[in-house]
Structures are given as structure tokens and as C-alpha cells.
N, C-alpha and C positions, 0 to 999 in steps of 0.2 A: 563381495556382495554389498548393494546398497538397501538401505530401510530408507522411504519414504514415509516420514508420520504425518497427517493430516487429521487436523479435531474436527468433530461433525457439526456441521451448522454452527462454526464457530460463535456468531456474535450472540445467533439466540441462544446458544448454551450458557454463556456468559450471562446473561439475562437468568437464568433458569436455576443457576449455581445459586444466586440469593433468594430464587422465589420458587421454590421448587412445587410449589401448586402450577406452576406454568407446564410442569412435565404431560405429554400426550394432551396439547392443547395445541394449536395454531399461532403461531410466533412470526414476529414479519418485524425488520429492522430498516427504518429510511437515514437517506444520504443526509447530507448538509443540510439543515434547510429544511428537514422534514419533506424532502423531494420525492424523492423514488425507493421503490423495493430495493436494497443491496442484501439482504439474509431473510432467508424464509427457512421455519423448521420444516421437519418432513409432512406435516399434518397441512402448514401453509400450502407445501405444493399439490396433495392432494386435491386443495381446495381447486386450484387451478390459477393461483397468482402468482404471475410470470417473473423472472429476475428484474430490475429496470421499470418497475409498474410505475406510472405516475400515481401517487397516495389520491390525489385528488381526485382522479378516475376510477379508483376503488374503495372509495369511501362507501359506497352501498354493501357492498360484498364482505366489505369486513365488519360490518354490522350483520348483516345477515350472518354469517358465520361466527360469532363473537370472536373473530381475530384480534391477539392482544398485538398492538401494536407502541415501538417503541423509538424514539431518536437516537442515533447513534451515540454510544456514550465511548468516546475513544478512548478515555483516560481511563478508566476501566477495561475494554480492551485490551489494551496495553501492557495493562499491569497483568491482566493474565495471561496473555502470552508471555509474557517476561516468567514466570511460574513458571510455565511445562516446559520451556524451552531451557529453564535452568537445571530440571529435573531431566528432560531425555540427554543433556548434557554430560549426564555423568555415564551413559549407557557405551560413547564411544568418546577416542577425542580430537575425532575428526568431522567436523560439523558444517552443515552450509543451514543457517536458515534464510529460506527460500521465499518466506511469507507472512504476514503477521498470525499463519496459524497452520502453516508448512514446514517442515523443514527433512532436509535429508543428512543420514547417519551413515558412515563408511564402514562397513562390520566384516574388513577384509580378514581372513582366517579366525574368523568368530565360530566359523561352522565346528573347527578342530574341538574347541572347546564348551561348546555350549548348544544346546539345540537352539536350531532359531525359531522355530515354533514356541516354544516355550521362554524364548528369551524377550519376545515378540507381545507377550499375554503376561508377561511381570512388568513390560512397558508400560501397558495401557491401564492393568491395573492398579500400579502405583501413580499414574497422572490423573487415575479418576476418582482415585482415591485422597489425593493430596489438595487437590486445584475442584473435583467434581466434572470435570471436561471430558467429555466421552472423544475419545479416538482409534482411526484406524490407521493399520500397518501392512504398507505393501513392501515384501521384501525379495528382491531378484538381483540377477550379474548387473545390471546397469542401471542407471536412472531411471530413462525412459521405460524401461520395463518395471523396476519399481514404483512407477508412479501406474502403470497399467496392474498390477499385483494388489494396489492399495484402492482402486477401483473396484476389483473384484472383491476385495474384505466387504468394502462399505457397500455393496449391491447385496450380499448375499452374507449377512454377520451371522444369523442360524448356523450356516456352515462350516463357516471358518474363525468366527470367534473374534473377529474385529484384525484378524491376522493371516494374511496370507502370504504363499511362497512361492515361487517360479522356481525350482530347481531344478528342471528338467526341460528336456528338449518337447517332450512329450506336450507339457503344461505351457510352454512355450508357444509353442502351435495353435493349442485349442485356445486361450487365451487370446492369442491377435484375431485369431480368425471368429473371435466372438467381440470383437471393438469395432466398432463401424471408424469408417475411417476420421469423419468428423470430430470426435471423442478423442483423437488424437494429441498428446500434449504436442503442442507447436504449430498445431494444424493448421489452418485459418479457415473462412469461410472462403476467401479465395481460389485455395491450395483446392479444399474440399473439390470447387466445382471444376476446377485442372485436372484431379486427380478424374473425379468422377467423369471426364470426356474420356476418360483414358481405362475407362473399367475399373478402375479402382474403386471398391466399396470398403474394403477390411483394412486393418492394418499388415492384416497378413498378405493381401493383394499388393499394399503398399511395400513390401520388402521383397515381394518377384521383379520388379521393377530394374531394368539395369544402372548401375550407380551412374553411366553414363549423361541418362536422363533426369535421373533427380538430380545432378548436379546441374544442369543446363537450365531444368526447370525453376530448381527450389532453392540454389545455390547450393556452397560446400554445407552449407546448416542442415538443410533438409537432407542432404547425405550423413552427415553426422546423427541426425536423427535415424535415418534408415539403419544403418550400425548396431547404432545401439539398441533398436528394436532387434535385429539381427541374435542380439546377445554378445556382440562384439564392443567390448568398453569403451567409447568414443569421449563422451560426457562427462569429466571430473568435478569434484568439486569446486564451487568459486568461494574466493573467497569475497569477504564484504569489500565495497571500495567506495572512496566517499565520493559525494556526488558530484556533477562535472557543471551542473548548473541550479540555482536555485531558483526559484519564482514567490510570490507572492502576488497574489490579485484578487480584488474584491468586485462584484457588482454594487452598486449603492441598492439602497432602500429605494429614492427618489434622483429626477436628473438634478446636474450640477452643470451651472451655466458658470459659474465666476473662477477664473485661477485661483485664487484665495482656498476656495473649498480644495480644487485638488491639488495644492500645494499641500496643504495638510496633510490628504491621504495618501499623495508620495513619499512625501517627509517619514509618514507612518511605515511603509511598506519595506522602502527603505533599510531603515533601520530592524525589521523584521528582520530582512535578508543578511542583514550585519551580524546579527546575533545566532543565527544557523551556521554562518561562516568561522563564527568563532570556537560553535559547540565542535566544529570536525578539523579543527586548526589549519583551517584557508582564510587565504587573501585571495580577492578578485583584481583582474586587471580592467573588464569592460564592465557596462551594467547597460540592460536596453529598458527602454519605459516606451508604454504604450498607452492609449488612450483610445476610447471607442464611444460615439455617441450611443446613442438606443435605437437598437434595428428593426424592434418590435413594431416604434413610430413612425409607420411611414406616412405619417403627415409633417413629421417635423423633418429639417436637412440632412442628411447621412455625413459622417467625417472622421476618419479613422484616419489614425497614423502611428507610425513606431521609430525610435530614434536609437542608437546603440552610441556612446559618450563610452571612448576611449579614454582611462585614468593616467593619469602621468605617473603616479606611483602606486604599488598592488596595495589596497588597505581592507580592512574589516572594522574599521571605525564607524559606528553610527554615525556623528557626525559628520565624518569626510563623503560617505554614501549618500546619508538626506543630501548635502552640498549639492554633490554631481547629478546626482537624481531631479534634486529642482532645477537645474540648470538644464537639465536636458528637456524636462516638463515644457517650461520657459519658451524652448528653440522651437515647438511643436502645436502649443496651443493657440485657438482662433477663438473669439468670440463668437458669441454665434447661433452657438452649438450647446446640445441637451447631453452630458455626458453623463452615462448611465457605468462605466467600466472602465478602469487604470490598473496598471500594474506595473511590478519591476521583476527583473530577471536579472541577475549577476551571473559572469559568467568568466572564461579565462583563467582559471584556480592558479592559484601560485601555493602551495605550502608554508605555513607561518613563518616557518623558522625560517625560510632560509629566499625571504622577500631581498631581491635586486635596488638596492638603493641609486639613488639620482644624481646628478651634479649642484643644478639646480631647486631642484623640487621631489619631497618624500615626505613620505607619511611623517605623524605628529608623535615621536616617539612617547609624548606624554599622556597619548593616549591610549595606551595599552596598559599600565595600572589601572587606567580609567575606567576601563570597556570592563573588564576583571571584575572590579569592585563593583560596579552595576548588574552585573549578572550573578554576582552572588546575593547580590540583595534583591535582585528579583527573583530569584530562586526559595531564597529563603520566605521574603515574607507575601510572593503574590507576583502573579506576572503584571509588569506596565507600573509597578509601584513607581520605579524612574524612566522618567522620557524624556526625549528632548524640547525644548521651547518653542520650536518649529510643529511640534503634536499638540495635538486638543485634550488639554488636561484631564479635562472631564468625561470623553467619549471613549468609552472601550468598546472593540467590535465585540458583537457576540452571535452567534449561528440560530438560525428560530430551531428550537428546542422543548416544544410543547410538552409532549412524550416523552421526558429523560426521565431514567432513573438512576438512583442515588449513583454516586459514587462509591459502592463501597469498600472499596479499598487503597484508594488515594487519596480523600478527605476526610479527617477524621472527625467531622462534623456528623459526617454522613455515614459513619458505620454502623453495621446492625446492632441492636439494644437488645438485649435477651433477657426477660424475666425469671428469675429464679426464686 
């Protein structure tokens, strides 16, 4: 059996957990930037403000509705997902998390010994009890049907208690054939309109289907899917794996016409991507940089371009990356041009430990104490405390962030004050 755990409206709960006047109010969370809707509580959607909303276009409506609205506070997210996922941790010890507010639990012959209803409702209670994060619990023979199990908790929690179970063929049934095919984990909008030429509305329609065809159609995935909805265990757990490419990229505030400016902010980015590489102990072999005028301006020239600078030795050195990275900038950039967008991407992993040295030319072995010692002292006393010479001393990026609240549980400047 799998449990799929999911917290409800994760971000606004987070929100809610220190401000608990926010509960049975309208809660709406924007992207970067104070961009767009990415979290609405249930009250927000009521209202009728859609996932993806531009903020700017619904700044009437959330006045009219007194919608509390807030900037994404990650570090704070974070930290509480790091809480319940340390807590449903001890429930099995076989774990995928899936999400920064998903995760699935392996509960093979958990049935012998424990009901899973009630094992299911000591879950939820102890992580809303502990963190204040309300969650539900889908629990059935496979993934995919425990992610459809964990559906029906959070549609219908009167009922089922924030816990539900698929243990039967029976509930198996009624279950798919009450999921529109859409609502499908894996689905797409795509697939949806495929499926729907083909009579397909349910996911229970979706599994009459001969594997024949959903392999030709949807590949072996979308058969793997069909499976597991089947109740047939296709789907294991994964485990975590580090990443295969990294990115960093910014749009500027204003354009930048001079190399100088975006020497700087490769220099920066860079060295960004050195320090991610270090935290999951990779060496890159390639790095690409990009550049893009501003497309918005169609009175000014249009000029994109992107370069990928093969390394002669795998490093995670900030320096040796600023190096290549401007060098690549260099091979790409025109006068000219109103450049509103750069970035770097590293990419090629090689594993720290066990980097391919050269005849010729390899990394700065002196710079691995180095990289070491700068990361623990950005860690301890502040990120960007040390940079390199080639960085603008003085400019740290920062995200528009009107609407943040406190941090409070990663800075301890900002934790709640209680009168007694």
C-alpha cells in the first residue's frame, strides 16, 4: 500500500500557522515579483481568482473582497515543509518526497498491523498538531490511485476525516469512474483532448482502453499509468537524484547596453551556479550563456543569442566558471543592443570526488579549501558576504517583495514576540 500525503493550500496555510485571524478568510500567494496567483485558500477560490492570475489585473477584486494577499516567502516555506516531512518520516522508512508539500509513504504490510484508517488520522493529527498544517491522506495499492484516494479525502473531509482508502475493487471502480479524465495525475491538456476523441471522459474509461493503444498513443508512461490506475503496482518509489543541469537567470530592472554591465551579471550568475554545484558535490564539464535583448521593444533591434563553452577540466570553482562564463559572454555580445535578459546554465555533471584530470590543464586544486571556506562563511554570516572582484560589491539582487511576511522561523530577528 501507498499513502500519498498532501497539506492543504500549502503556502496560505503557512501564512495562517502565525496569523491565525487569516483562518476562514481569502488568502492568495504571488510568484516572484509579486507576479501572479500560485496559492489561493479555499475561500480565495470561491471568490473566483483563477491559479496564474496576473495580481495586477486583480487588484480591484481583491479589494472588493478584502483578499489578504501575500509575497512568496520561500524561506519560510521551506522550513515548514522540512517539519512535516521530518514528522511523516518516522510513519515509514521508505519515503519519496515528491513536492515541497507532497510526499509518498510505502505502508507495504502495515495493514497486518495497524488499521490504516486510524493510522492515517494519527498522521494528520500529529502534523497539525505539531507544524499547525492541515493535511490530507490518500491511501491505496499504487501511487496513482493513492494520489486519486487523497483527492477524494480533500473533496469531501466531512466524510472521510482528511483520510481515505481504496481497498477494494469495489471503491476502486466507483472512484475512477467519478475522476474526469482531466484530473488525471500525468494527464495533460493534450492527452485530455486525445483521450476525449477517443470517448474517453473518466479515468475509468481511461483503463478500458487496450494497452496496445495507450502505448502507441501515450508511450510506455502512459501505460505505466494505466496499470497503476488498474491497481497493478507499475509506479515505485524514486528516489531523490541530484540535478542534471542547473540555471540561474535574471531579467534586469532596466536595458543594459555596455558589456561591462553584463560582465558583471554573468560574473554573478556564474558563480551562483558554482555554489549549487558544490551544495550536491558536482563538477560541471560544459556551461551555456545566453543573452536576449527586450522583445517587449519592438521599436528598438531584436538580438538573442546563446553559446555553450566546452571546459577543459570538470570545476565547481567560482572563479574558474565567472572565467569561462565571461569568456563565453565575450564570443556573443554586439553593441547595439538593449539587453533586458542573461543567464547561465551549467551543465555535463561529473561527481566531485572522482573529476578526470588533464595532461595539460585541470582545475586549481587550491581552490577547493577556498570554495569550502567561502560557503561556510556565507552560510554562517549572510549570503554574498564573499564575492568575487569581478561582482558589484555593493548590489545584491533582491525579488519585489511588497507583501512578505515575516520570516518566522529562519530569522531570528523576525520571530514572533509573545507578551506574558
Amino acid at each position: 500500500m501507498f499513502a500519498l500525503i498532501d497539506c492543504n493550500n500549502f503556502y496560505a496555510s503557512c501564512e495562517r500557522v502565525f496569523q491565525p485571524n487569516l483562518n476562514g478568510k481569502p488568502v492568495v500567494v504571488l510568484s516572484n515579483n509579486d507576479g501572479c496567483v500560485i496559492a489561493r485558500s479555499n475561500e480565495a477560490k470561491e471568490i473566483g481568482i483563477p491559479m496564474g492570475a496576473p495580481a495586477f489585473e486583480y487588484e480591484k477584486l481583491f479589494r472588493q473582497h478584502q483578499v489578504n494577499v501575500f509575497s512568496a516567502n520561500f524561506a519560510l516555506y521551506g522550513d515548514m515543509s522540512n517539519r512535516v516531512m521530518t514528522i511523516l518520516s518516522d510513519y515509514s522508512p521508505e519515503m519519496e518526497i515528491y513536492s515541497i508539500d507532497e510526499c509518498f509513504l510505502k505502508l507495504n504490510g502495515f495493514d497486518k498491523f495497524f488499521n490504516l484508517q486510524n493510522y492515517g488520522e494519527e498522521m494528520r493529527y500529529k502534523v497539525n498538531k505539531w507544524t499547525g498544517i492541515p493535511i490530507s491522506i490518500g491511501i491505496a495499492p499504487t501511487k496513482a490511485l493513492s494520489k486519486l484516494a487523497n483527492r477524494i479525502a480533500k473533496k469531501f473531509p466531512e466524510k472521510t476525516n482528511g483520510v481515505y482508502i481504496i481497498d477494494s475493487e469495489e471503491k476502486r471502480i466507483k472512484a475512477l469512474k467519478w475522476l474526469k479524465i482531466e484530473d488525471v495525475w500525468g494527464i495533460g491538456r493534450q492527452h485530455t483532448n486525445r483521450l476525449n476523441a477517443q470517448n474517453v471522459f473518466t479515468a475509468y474509461d481511461f483503463t478500458q482502453l487496450t494497452d496496445e493503444w495507450v502505448k502507441s498513443n501515450l508511450t510506455v508512461v502512459g501505460l505505466r499509468l494505466k496499470h497503476d490506475l488498474q491497481g497493478i503496482p507499475t509506479l515505485n518509489l524514486e528516489e531523490a537524484q541530484p540535478k542534471k543541469n542547473i540555471a540561474t537567470t535574471r531579467s534586469f530592472e532596466t536595458n543594459y547596453t555596455k558589456l561591462e554591465q553584463l560582465n558583471e551579471r554573468i560574473s554573478t550568475f556564474a558563480s551562483s551556479c558554482a555554489e549549487k554545484l558544490r551544495k550536491q558535490k558536482s563538477c560541471c564539464n560544459s556551461l551555456m550563456v545566453f543573452i536576449h535583448s527586450n522583445g517587449h521593444r519592438k521599436d528598438l533591434p531584436q538580438y538573442n543569442r546563446t553559446i555553450v563553452v566546452q571546459l577543459p577540466f570538470a570545476t565547481n570553482s567560482s572563479i574558474e566558471l565567472a572565467k569561462f562564463a565571461t569568456q563565453g559572454l565575450k564570443r556573443i555580445f554586439k553593441d547595439g543592443y538593449a539587453y533586458k535578459k542573461v543567464g547561465v546554465i551549467v551543465q555535463d555533471f561529473t561527481p566531485e570526488e572522482v573529476v578526470q584530470t588533464t595532461l595539460f590543464e585541470s582545475r586549481n586544486e587550491r581552490h577547493i579549501p577556498l570554495m569550502k571556506a567561502i560557503d561556510k562563511i556565507n552560510v554562517q554570516f549572510g549570503q554574498q558576504k564573499i564575492r568575487l572582484a569581478s561582482q558589484d560589491q555593493k548590489r545584491v539582487w533582491k525579488m519585489k517583495q511588497e507583501k512578505l511576511s515575516p520570516r518566522y522561523t529562519t530569522k531570528l530577528s523576525e520571530i514572533i514576540t509573545i507578551n506574558v
